[in-house]
N, C-alpha and C positions, 0 to 999 in steps of 0.2 A: 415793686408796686408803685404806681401811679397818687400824685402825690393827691388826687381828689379822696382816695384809698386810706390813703393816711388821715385823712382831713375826718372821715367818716368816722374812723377809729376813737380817735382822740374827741370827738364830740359826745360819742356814748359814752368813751369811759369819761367825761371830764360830768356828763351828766348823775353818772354812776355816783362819783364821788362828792356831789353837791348830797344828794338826795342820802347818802351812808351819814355824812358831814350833819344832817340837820336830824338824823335817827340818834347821833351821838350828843348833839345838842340838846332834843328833848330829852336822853337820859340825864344830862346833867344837871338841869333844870329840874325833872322830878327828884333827883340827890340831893342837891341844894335845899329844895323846899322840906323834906324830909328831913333834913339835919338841920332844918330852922324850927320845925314842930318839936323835934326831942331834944334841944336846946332846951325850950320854951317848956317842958316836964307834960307834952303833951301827945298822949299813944296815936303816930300817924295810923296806925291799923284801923283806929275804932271811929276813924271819921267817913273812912270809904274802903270800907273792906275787899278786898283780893282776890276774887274767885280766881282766875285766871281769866277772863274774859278778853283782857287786854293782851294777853298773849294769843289769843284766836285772833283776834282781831290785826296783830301787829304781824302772823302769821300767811292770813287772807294779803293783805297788804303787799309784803314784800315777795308775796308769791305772784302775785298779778302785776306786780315790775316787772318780775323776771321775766315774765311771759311775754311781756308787751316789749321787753328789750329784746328778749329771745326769738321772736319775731320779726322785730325793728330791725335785727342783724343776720337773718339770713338770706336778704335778698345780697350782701356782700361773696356771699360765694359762688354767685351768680358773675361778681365782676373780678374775680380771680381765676387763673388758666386752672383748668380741670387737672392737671398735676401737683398740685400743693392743697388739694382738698380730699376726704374721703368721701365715700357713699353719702350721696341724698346734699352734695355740695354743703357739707359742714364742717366747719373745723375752729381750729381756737379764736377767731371773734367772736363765736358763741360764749365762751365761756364768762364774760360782763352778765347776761342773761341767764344762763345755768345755775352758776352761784347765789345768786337768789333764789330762785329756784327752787332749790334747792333747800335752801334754809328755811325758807317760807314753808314749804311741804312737810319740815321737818316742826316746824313751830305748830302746826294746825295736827297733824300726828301726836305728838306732846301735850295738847290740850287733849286728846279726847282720851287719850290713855293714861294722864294722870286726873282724871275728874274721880271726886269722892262718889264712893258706890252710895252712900247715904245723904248726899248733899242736901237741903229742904226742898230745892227746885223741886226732884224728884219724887213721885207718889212711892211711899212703903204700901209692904204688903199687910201690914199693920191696920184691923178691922180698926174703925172710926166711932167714937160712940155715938150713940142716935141724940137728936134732941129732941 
């Protein structure tokens, strides 16, 4: 491979790993603040409670990376000999993009399938009394 090939490579992945780098950051950041409220004999739960929302959100997210990397990387099998690629010119530079992907789809899957069947959002079918 030409080493413009290489260059291309090592740019996704090095952007890859900025962008994982500052997902692992904000978790640390929300840990830390958390273990300074119960420290302090104070319920982090009941200041800003949990639906999961953040998990949709954090799902939408690194799924639209992946897309945008997954994308971003296959005009490269375009500049590789058609013998080191499969069908539809794709092969493992994909996979910086996939993996996301991938988790993403699986994080936005995960919110809708663990949502409470009774959550308040949602209307029961429980008559309302008149006023």
């Amino acid at each position: 491979m030409s080493s413009s090939v290489w260059a291309a490579l090592l740019a996704w992945l090095l952007a890859l790993a900025i962008f994982l780098g500052f997902i692992v950051l904000l978790r640390y950041i929300d840990h830390r603040e958390r273990m300074a409220l119960i420290s302090r004999g104070i319920d982090p739960n009941s200041l800003h409670p949990r639906r999961g929302v953040g998990m949709l959100r954090a799902g939408l997210i690194t799924f639209m990376v992946g897309l945008a990397l997954t994308v971003g990387l296959y005009p490269i099998g375009f500049m590789i000999p058609p013998a080191y690629t499969i069908p539809f010119r794709a092969g493992p530079w994909l996979l910086p993009g996939l993996i996301p992907l991938g988790v993403g789809g699986a994080l936005i899957i995960s919110y809708y399938l663990a949502q409470d069947p009774h959550s308040p959002d949602q209307p029961t079918d429980e008559p309302r009394p008149k006023d």
